[in-house]
KEDRENVO-766796 format. One record per residue: chain; x, y, z of N, C-alpha, C in turn. Coordinates in steps of 0.2 Angstrom, whole numbers, plus 2048, in hexadecimal, padded with zeros to 3 digits. Layout:
REM KEDRENVO-766796
<r><unit>A</unit><n_x>X</n_x><n_y>Y</n_y><n_z>Z</n_z><ca_x>X</ca_x><ca_y>Y</ca_y><ca_z>Z</ca_z><c_x>X</c_x><c_y>Y</c_y><c_z>Z</c_z></r>
...
***
This chain:
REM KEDRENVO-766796
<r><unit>A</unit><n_x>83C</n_x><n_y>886</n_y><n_z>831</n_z><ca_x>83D</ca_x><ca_y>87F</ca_y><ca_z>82F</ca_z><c_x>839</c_x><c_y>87D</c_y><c_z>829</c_z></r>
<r><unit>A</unit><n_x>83E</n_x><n_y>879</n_y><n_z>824</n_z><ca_x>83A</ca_x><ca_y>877</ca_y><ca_z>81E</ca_z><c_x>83C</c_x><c_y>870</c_y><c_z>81F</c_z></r>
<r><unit>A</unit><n_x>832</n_x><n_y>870</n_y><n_z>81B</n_z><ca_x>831</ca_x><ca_y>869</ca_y><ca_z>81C</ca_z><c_x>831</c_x><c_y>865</c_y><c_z>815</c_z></r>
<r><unit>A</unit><n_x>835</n_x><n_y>861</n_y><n_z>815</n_z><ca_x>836</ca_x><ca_y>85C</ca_y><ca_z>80D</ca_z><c_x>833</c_x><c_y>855</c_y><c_z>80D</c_z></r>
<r><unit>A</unit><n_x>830</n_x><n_y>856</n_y><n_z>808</n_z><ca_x>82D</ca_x><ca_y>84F</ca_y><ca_z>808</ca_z><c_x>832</c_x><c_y>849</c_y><c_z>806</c_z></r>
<r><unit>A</unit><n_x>82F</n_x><n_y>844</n_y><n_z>809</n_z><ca_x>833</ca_x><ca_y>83C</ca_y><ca_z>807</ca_z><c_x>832</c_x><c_y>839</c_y><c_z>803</c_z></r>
<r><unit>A</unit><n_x>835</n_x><n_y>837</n_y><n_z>7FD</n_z><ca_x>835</ca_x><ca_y>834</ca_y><ca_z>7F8</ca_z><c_x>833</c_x><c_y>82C</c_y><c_z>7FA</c_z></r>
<r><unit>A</unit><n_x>82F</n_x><n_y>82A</n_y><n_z>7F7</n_z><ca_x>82E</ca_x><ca_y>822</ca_y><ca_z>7F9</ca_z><c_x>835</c_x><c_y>81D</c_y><c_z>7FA</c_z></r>
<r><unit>A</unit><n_x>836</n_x><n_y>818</n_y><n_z>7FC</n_z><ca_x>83C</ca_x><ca_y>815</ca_y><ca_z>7FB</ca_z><c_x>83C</c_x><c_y>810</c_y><c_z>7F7</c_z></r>
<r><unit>A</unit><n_x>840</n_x><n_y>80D</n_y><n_z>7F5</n_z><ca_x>841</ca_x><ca_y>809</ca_y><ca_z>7EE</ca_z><c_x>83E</c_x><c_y>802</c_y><c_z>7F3</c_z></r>
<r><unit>A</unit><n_x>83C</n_x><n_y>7FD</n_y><n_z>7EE</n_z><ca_x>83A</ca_x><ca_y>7F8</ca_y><ca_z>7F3</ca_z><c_x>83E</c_x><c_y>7F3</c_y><c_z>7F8</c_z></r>
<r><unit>A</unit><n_x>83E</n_x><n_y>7F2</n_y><n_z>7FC</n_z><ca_x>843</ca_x><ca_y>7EF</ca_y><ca_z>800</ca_z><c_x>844</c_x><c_y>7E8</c_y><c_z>7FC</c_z></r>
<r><unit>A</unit><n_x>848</n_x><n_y>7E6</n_y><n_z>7FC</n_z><ca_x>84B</ca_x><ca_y>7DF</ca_y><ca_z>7FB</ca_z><c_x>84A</c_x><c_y>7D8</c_y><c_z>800</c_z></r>
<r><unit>A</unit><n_x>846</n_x><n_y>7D4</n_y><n_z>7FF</n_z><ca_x>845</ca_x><ca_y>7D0</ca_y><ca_z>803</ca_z><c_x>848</c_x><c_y>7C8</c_y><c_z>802</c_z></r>
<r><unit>A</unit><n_x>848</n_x><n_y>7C3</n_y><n_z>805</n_z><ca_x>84A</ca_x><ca_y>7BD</ca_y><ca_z>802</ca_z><c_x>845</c_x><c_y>7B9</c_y><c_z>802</c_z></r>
<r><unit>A</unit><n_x>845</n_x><n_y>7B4</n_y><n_z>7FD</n_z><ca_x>842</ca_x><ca_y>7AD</ca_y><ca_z>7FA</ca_z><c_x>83D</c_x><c_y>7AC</c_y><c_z>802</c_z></r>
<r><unit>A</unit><n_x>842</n_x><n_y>7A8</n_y><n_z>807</n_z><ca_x>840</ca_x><ca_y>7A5</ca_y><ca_z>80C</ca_z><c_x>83A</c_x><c_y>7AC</c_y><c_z>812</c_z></r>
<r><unit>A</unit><n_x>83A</n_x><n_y>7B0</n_y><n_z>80F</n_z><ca_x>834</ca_x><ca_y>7B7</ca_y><ca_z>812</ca_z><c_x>82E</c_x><c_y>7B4</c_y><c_z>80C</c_z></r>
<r><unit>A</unit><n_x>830</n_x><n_y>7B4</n_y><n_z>808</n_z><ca_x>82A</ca_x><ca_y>7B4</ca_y><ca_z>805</ca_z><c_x>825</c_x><c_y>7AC</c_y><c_z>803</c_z></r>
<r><unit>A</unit><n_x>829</n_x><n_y>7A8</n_y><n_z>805</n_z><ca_x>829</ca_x><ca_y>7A2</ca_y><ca_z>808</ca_z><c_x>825</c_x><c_y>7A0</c_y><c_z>80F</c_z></r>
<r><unit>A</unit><n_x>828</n_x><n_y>7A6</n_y><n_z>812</n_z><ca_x>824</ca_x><ca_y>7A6</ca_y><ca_z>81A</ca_z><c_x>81B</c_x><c_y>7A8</c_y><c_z>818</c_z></r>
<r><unit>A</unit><n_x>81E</n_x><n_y>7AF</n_y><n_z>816</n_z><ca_x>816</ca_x><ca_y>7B1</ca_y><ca_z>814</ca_z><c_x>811</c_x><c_y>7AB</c_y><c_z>812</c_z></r>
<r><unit>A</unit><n_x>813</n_x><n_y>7A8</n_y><n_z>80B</n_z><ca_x>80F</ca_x><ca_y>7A4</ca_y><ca_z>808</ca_z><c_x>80C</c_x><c_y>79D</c_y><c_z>80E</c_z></r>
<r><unit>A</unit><n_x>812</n_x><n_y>79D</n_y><n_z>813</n_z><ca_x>810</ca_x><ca_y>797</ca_y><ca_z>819</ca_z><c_x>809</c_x><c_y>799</c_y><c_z>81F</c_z></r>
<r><unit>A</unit><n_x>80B</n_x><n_y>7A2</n_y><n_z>81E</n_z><ca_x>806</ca_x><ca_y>7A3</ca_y><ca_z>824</ca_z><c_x>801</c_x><c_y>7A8</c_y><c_z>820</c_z></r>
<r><unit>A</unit><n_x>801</n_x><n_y>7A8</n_y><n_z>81C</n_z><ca_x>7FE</ca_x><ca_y>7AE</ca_y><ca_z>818</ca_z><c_x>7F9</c_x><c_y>7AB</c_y><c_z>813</c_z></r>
<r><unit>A</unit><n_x>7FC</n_x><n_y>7A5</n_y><n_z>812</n_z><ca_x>7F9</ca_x><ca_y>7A4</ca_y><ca_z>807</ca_z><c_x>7FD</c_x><c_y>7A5</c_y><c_z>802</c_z></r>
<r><unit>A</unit><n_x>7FA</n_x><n_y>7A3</n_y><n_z>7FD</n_z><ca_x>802</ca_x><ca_y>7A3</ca_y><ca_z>7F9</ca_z><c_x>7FE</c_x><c_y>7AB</c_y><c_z>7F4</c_z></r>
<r><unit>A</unit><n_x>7F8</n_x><n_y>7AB</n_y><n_z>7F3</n_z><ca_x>7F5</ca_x><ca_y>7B3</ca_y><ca_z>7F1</ca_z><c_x>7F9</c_x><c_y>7B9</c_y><c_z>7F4</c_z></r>
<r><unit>A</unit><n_x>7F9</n_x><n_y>7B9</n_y><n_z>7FC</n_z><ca_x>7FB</ca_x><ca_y>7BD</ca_y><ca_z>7FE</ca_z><c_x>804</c_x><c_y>7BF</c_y><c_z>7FE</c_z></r>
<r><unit>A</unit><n_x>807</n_x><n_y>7B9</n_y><n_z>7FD</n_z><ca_x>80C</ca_x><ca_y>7B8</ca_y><ca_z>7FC</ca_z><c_x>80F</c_x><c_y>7BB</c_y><c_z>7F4</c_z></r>
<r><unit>A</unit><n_x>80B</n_x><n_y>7B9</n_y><n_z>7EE</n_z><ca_x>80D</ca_x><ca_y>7BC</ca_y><ca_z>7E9</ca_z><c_x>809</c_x><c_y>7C6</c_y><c_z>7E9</c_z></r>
<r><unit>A</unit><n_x>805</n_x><n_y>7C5</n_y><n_z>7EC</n_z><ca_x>803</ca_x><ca_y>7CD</ca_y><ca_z>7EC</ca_z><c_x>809</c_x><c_y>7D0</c_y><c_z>7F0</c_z></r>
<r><unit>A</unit><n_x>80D</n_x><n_y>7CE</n_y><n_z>7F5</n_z><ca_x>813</ca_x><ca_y>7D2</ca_y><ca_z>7F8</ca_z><c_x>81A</c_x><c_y>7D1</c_y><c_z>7F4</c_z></r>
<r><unit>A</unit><n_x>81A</n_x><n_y>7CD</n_y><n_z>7EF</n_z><ca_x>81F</ca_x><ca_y>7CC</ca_y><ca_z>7EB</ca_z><c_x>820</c_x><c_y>7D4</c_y><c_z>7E5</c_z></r>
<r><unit>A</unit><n_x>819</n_x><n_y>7D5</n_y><n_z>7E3</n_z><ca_x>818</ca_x><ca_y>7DB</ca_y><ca_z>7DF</ca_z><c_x>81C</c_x><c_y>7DF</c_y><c_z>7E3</c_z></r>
<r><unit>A</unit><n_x>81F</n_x><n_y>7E3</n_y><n_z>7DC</n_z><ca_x>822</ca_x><ca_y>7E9</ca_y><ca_z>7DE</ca_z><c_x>820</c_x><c_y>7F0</c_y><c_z>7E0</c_z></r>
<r><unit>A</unit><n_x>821</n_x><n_y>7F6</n_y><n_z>7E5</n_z><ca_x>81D</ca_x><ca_y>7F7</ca_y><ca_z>7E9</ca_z><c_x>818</c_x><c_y>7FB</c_y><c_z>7E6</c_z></r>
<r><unit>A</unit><n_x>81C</n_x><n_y>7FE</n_y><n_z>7DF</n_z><ca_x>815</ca_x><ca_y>801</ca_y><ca_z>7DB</ca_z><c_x>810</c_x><c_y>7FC</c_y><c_z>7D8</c_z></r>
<r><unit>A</unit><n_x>811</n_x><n_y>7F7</n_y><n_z>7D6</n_z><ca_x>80A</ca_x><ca_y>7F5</ca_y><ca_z>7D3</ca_z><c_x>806</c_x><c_y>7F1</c_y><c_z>7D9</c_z></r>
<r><unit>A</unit><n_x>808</n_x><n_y>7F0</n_y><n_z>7DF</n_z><ca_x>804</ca_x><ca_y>7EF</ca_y><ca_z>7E5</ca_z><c_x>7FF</c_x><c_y>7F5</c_y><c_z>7E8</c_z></r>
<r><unit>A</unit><n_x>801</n_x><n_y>7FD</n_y><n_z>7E7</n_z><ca_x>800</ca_x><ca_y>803</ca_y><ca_z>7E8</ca_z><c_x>7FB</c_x><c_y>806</c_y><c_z>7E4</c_z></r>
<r><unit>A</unit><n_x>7FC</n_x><n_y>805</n_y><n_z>7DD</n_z><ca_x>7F8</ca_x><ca_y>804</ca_y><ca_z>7D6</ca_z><c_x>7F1</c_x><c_y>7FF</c_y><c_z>7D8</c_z></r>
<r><unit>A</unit><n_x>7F2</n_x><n_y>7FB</n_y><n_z>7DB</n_z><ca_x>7EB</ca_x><ca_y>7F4</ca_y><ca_z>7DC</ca_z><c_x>7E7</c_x><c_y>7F8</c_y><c_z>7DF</c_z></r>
<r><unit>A</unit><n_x>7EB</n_x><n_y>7FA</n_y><n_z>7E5</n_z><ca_x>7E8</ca_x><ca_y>7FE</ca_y><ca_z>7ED</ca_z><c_x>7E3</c_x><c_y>805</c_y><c_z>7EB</c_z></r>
<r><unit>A</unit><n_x>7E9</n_x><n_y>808</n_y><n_z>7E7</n_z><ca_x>7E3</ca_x><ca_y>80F</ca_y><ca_z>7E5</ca_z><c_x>7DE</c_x><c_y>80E</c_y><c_z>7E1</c_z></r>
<r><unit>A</unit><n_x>7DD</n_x><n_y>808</n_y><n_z>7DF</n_z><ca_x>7DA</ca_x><ca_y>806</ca_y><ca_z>7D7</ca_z><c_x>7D3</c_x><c_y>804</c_y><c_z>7DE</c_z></r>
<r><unit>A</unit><n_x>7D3</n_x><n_y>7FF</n_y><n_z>7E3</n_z><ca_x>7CD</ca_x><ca_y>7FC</ca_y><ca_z>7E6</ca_z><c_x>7CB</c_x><c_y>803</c_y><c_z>7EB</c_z></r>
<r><unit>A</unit><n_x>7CF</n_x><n_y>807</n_y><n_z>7EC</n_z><ca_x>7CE</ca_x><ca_y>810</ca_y><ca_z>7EF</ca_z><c_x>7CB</c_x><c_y>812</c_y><c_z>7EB</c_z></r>
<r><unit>A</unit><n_x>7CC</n_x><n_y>813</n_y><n_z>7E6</n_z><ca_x>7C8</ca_x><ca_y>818</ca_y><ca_z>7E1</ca_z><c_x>7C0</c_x><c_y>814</c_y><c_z>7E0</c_z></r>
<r><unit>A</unit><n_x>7C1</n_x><n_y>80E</n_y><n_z>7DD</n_z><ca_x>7BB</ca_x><ca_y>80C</ca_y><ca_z>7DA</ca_z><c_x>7B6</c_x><c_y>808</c_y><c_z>7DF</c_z></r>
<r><unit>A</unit><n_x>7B9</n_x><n_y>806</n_y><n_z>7E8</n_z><ca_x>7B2</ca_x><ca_y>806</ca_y><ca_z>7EC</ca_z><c_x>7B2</c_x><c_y>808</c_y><c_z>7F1</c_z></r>
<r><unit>A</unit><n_x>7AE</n_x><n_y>808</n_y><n_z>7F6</n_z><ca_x>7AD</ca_x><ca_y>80D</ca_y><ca_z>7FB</ca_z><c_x>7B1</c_x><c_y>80C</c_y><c_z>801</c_z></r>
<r><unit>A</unit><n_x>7B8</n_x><n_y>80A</n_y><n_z>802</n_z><ca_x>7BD</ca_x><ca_y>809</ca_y><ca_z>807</ca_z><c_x>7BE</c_x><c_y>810</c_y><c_z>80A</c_z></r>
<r><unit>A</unit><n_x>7C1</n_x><n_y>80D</n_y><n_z>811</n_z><ca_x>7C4</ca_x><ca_y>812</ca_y><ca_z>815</ca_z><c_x>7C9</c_x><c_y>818</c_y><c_z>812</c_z></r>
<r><unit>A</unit><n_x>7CA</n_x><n_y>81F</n_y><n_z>814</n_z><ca_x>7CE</ca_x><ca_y>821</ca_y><ca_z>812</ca_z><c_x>7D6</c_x><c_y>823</c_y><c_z>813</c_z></r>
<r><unit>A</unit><n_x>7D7</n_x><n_y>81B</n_y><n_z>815</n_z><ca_x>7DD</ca_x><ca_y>819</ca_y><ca_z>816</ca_z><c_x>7E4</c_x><c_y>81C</c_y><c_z>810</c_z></r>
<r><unit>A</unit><n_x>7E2</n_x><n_y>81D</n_y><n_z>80A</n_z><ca_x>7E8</ca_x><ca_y>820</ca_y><ca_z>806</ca_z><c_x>7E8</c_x><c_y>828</c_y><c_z>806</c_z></r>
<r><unit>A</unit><n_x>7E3</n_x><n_y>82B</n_y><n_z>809</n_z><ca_x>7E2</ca_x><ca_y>830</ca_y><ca_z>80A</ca_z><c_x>7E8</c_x><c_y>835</c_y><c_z>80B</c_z></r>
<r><unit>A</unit><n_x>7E9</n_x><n_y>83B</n_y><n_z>808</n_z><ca_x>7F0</ca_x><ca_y>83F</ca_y><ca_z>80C</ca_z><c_x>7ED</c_x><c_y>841</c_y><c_z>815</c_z></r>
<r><unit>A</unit><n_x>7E6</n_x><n_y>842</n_y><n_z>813</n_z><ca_x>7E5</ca_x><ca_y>846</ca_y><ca_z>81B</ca_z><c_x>7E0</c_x><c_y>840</c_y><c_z>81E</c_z></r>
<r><unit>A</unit><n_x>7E0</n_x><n_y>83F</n_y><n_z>823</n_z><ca_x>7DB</ca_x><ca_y>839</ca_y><ca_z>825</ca_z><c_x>7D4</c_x><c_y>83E</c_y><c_z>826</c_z></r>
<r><unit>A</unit><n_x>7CE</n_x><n_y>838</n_y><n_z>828</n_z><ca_x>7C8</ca_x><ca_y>83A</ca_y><ca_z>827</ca_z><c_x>7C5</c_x><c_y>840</c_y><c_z>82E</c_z></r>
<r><unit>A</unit><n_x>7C9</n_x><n_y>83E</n_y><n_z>832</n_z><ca_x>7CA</ca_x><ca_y>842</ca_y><ca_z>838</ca_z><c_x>7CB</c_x><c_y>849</c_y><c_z>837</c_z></r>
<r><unit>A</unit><n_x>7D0</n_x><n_y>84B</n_y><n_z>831</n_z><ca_x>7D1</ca_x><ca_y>850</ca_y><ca_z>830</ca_z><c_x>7D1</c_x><c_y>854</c_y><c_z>82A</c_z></r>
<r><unit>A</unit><n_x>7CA</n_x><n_y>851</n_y><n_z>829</n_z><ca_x>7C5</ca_x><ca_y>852</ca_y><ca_z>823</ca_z><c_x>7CD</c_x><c_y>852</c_y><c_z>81B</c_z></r>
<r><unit>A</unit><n_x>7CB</n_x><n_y>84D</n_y><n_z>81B</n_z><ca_x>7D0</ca_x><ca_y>849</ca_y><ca_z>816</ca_z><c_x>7CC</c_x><c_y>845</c_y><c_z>812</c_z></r>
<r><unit>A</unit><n_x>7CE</n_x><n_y>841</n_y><n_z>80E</n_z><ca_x>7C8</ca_x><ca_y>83C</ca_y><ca_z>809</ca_z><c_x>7CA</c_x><c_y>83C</c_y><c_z>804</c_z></r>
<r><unit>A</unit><n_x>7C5</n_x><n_y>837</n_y><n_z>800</n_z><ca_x>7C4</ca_x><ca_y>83A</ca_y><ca_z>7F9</ca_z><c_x>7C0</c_x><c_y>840</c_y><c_z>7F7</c_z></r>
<r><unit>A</unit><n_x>7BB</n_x><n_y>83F</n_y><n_z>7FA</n_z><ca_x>7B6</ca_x><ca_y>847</ca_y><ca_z>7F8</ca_z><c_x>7B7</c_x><c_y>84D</c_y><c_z>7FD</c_z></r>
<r><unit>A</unit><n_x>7BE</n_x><n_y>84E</n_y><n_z>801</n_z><ca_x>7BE</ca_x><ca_y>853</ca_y><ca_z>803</ca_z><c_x>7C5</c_x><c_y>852</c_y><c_z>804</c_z></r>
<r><unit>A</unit><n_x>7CC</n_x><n_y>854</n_y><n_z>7FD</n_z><ca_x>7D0</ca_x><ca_y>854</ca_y><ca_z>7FF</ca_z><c_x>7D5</c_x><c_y>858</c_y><c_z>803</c_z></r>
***
């Protein structure tokens, strides 16, 4: 069995009125942070990953399974 990895998908396409809801129950910040396109929301995330001390949630291996930053 060969295993292939998944290419990310292109961003899905949403409508006005989604991101309109968001802004209603969300905030209009958090509204415009999901508008970004999926790379520069990605780019934000590993940027507050790298430079403070957050969970190692973007990790390839989780912390469980001695994964991290200081123990890739």
């Amino acid at each position: 069995m060969k295993i292939v990895p998944v290419e990310p998908k292109s961003d899905p396409e949403y409508s006005e009125e989604y991101y309109e809801h968001l802004a209603r129950t969300m905030g209009e910040e958090k509204a415009a942070w999901a508008r970004l396109p999926r790379a520069e929301r990605e780019k934000e995330l590993r940027w507050y990953h790298e430079h403070f001390n957050t969970p190692d949630d973007l990790a390839e291996w989780p912390p469980e399974l001695d994964g991290g930053v200081w123990n890739p």
